[in-house]
N, C-alpha and C positions, 0 to 999 in steps of 0.2 A: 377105207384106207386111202389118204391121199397122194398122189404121185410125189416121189422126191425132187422132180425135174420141176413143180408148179410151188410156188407162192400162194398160201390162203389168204382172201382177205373178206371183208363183209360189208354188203351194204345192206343198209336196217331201213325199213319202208314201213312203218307199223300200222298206217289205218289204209296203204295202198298196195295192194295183196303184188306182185309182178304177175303172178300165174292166172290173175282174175279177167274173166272176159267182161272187154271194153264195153262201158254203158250200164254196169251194174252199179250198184249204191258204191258211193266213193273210189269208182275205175274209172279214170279218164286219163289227162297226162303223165300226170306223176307215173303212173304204171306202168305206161309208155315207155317213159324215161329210162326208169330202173332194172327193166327189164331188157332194155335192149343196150343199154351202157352192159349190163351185167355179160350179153351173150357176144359183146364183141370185145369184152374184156376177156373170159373164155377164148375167145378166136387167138386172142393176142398172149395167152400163154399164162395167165394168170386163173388159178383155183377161187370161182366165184359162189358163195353162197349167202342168199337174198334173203332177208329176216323178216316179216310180218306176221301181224297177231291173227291167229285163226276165230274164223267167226261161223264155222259150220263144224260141228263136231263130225259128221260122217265124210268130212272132205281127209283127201290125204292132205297129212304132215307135212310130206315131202313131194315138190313135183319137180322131177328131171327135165330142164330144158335140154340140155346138151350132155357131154358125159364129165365135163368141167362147171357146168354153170346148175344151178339146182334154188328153187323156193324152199324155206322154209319155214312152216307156221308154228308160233308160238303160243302158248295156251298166256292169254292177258285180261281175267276177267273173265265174262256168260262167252259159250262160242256160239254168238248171234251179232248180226250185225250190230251198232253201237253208233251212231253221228259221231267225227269227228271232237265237237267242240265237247262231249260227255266223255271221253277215252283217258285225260289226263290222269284220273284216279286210278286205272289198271297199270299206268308205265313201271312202277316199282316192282308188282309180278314180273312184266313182260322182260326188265332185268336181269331178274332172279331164272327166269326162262333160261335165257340166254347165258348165263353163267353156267348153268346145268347143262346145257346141252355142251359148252366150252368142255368142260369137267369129265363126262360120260363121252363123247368124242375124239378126246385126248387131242381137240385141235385149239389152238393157238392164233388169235386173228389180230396180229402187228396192227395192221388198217383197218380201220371203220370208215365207212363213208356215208352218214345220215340224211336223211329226206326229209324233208319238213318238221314245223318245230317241235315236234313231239317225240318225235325220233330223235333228235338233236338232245332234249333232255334227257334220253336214255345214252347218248354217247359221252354225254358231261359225266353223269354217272360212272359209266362205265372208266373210263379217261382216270377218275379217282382213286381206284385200287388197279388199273394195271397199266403199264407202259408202253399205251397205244398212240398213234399215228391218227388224228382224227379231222378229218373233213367234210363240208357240209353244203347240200343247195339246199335254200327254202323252197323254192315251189311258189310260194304264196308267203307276204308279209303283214304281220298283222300292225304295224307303223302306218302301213296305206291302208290297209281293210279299213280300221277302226276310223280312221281320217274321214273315209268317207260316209260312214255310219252313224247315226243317233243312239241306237242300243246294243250296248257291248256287253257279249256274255260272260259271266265269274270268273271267266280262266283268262280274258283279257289280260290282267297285269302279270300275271304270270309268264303267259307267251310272250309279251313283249321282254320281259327279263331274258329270258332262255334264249330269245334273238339275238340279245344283246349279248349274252354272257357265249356263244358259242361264236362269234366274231371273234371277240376278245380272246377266249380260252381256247377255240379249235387251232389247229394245223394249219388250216386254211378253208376257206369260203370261195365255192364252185360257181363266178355268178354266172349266169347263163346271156348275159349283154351291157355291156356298156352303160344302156341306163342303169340298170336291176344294179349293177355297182355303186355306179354317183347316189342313185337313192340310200344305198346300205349307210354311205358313208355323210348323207345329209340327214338323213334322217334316224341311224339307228346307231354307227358310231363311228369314231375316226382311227381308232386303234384293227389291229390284225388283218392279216393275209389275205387278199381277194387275188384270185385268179379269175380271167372269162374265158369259159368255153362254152359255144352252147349248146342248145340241144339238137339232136337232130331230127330227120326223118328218113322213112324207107322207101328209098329212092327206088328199088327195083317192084315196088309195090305200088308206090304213090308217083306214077309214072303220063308222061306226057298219051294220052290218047285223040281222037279226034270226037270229035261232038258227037257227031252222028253213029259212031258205035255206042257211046258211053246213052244217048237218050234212048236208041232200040232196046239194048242191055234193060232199062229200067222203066220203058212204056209210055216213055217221055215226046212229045211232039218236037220235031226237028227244029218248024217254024216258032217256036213258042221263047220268049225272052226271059233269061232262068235265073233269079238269083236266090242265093244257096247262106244258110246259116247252120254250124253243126256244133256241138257244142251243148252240156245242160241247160237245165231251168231254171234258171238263178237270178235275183233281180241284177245283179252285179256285171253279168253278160252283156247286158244292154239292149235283151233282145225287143223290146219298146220302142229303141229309137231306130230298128232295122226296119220294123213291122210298119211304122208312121211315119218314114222315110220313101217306103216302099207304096205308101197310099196315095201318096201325092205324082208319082211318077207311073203308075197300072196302064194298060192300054189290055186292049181285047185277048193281044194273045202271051199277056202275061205270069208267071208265075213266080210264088216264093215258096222255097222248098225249106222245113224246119228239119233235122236232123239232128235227132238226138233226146235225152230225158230216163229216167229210169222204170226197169222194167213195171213196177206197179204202183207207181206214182208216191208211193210212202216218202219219199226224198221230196221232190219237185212236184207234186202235183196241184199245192196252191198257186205256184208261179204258173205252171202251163196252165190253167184255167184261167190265170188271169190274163195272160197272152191271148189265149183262144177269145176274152173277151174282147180284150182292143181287134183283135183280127176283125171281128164279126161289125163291131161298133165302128173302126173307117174303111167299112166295105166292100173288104178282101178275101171277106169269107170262100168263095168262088175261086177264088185267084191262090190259096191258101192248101200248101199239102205238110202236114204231119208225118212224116215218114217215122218215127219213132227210134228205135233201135236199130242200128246197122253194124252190121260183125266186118271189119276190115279187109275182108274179100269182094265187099259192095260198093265200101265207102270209096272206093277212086273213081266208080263208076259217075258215082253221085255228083263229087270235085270235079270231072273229067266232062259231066253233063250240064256244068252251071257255064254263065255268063261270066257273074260276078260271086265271089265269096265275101260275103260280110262279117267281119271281126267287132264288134260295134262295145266292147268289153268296156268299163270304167276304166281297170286297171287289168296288165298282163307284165308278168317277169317277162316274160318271152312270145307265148303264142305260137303253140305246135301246131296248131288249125289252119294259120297263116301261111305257112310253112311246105304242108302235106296237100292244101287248096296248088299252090304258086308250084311243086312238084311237077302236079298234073296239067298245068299250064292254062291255072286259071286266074284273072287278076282278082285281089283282093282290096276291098274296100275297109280300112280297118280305123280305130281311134287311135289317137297322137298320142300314147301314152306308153310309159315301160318298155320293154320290151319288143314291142310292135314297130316301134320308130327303126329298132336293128333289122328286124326281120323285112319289113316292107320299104322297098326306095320307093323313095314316090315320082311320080311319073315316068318310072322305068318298070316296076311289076306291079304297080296297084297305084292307089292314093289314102293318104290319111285325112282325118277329119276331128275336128273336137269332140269327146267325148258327151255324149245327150243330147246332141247338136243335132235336131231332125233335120234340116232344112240343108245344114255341110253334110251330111249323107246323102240326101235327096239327089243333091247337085252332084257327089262324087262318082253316085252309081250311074248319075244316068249320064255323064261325059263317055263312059265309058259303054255301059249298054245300049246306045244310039250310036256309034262309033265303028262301025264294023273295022275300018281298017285301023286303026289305033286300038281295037283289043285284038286284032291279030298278031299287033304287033308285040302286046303285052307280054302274052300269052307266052310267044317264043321265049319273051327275056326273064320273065319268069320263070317258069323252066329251066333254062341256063341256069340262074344266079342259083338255084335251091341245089343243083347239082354239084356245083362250086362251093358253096358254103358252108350247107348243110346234112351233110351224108354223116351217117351214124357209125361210118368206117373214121373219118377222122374226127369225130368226134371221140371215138372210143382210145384212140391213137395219142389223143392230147391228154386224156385222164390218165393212159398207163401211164403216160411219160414222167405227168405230175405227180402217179404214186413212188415210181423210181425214183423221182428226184429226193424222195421223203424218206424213203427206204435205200438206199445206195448198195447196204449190203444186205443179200441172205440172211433171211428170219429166221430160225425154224418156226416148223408149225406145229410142232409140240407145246402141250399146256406146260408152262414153266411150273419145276418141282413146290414152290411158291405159292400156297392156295390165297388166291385173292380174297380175301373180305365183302362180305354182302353188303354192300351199302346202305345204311340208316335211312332209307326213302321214304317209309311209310306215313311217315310226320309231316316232310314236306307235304305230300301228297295231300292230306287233310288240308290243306290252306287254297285248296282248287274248289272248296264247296262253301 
């Protein structure tokens, strides 16, 4: 039963679970996000409950974050994991899901707030038979993905529609920086509502430390010149032009630390092998540590233990890695693109560099990692601005404000006597294969 004093509302994350631990098949940002918008929505007095399609039949349904904020998994298709780019075919269940549980819950959710575009076209959906409040961040757009791509999977023109038509038709669009907007509106369309907020991080987690605890912590040599990449196995990361960046600048008591990849390579394991090849092939094999999976109790240690943080990404909306590195008061080396431009000042917490650009890497990391007193200095300011900017408390504070302003009056959260219509989806659906 929900409290009379709280507001329901929902935010739908269908292929990024909130309650899933970081570093598993499809947990990285986004989860981040959604979860932690959700639990400081919670804080702020609002009844949160987080939608995603369950992929383990023995997992619970329901996981309680707080006694206001709550996961919950809907049956959308096999409950096994599924890639991304194959999921579009379950969304009309994952719907019907979520009307049912409306229906058997007796709750009522005025606001939807969708996560990437697959979720998006379950809010379009939903949007059609009832009179909801609907907003949305991509996460990732597929306008840039495919731009930079030769081969574009079945659901390409689809997702690009669903981009376009949730701009047009949503409430409004969450971007999360300045570029990630100008892009929406060069490249996907010039009509509906953009707001920027963006995203944060956990400032009481991803916290300024000193070197020399953070390398004891992790068996790290004091003296040793550390730069740090964390982040999947994705060609799109750019982690190529970190790795052959890094070969031209090595000395004796160098290291680069990888961080991150999924637990049994079924996701990324031809891209890490073909990393581990170049590693070995410009002769850094030696100089080269794989740390693999790190559960967020370690990962500041890691940030807290590098030099430098490298972002070396083609494209990023935002760049939470940038973010939760520059926290712990490390400088980041990151690419001129999306996102990243907001998050890193350059020459004040880090520097950018063009994207595949070995050699403006080369150069960037090592101003800095030769520079003792110019990254101490970073380091500081670094630290400052991510505490200033980016805390998940005013993050979370600019979302209420944007849901109030949408909602002005008291919803209930009763299902209206009203039974909403199941949406004709199954057909569209067929046009994904």
């Amino acid at each position: 039963m929900l409290p009379a004093n709280r507001q329901a509302i929902a935010l739908i994350s269908d292929h990024a679970d909130p309650a899933a631990a970081i570093g598993e098949e499809e947990a990285g940002g986004q989860n981040v996000y959604v979860r932690k918008v959700g639990e400081k929505l919670a804080q702020l007095g609002w009844q949160v409950d987080m939608f995603t399609r369950k992929t383990d039949a023995n997992a619970p349904s329901i996981v309680e974050h707080s006694p206001y904020c709550r996961t919950i998994r809907l049956k959308a298709g096999p409950q096994e994991f599924i890639p991304r780019d194959k999921l579009f075919d379950y969304m009309p269940e994952f719907v019907k899901s979520f009307q049912t549980w409306q229906t058997k819950q007796s709750i009522y959710y005025p606001l939807i707030h969708t996560n990437y575009w697959l979720s998006a076209w379950i809010g379009l959906e939903l949007k059609k038979s009832s009179n909801i409040k609907l907003l949305h961040t991509y996460h990732s757009l597929g306008a840039v993905k495919y731009q930079a791509t030769e081969n574009h999977p079945a659901i390409a023109d689809i997702r690009l529609q669903v981009e376009k038509d949730i701009l047009e038709q949503g409430d409004c669009v969450v971007s999360t920086s300045p570029q990630e907007a100008e892009t929406l509106r060069t490249m996907v369309s010039k009509f509906g509502n953009i707001e920027i907020i963006p995203c944060g991080t956990d400032t009481d987690n991803f916290r300024f430390m000193s070197k020399s605890e953070a390398r004891q912590k992790l068996g790290l040599n004091i003296n040793d010149k550390i730069v740090l990449y964390v982040g999947r196995f994705d060609p799109r990361k750019g982690i190529e032009t970190a790795v052959r960046a890094c070969a031209s600048i090595k000395t004796e008591n160098f290291k680069l630390v990888l961080v991150g990849g999924s637990s049994d390579n079924r996701l990324d394991g031809a891209e890490r092998a073909r990393i581990e090849k170049i590693v070995e092939e410009v002769g850094l094999k030696e100089h080269t540590i794989f740390a693999g999976q790190i559960g967020h109790d370690l990962l500041p240690y890691y940030y807290g233990a590098a030099d430098v943080c490298v972002v070396p990404s083609h494209y990023e909306p935002f760049g939470l890695v940038a973010i939760e590195a520059m926290g712990c008061g490390t400088p980041v080396v990151a690419s001129d693109v999306g996102g990243l431009k907001f998050t890193v000042i350059p020459e004040e917490t880090g520097l950018l560099a063009p994207p595949k650009d070995t050699e403006a890497f080369s150069s960037a990391i090592s101003r800095i990692l030769f520079d003792d007193l110019w990254l101490k200095k970073l380091s500081k300011q670094a630290h400052a601005n991510v505490n200033r900017r980016f805390s998940w408390t005013g993050v979370g504070v600019q979302l209420s404000d944007l849901y109030s302003s949408l909602l002005p009056q008291p919803v209930p959260t009763k299902v209206p006597s009203r039974k909403a219509p199941v949406p004709a989806t199954a057909s569209l659906a067929k046009t994904a294969v």
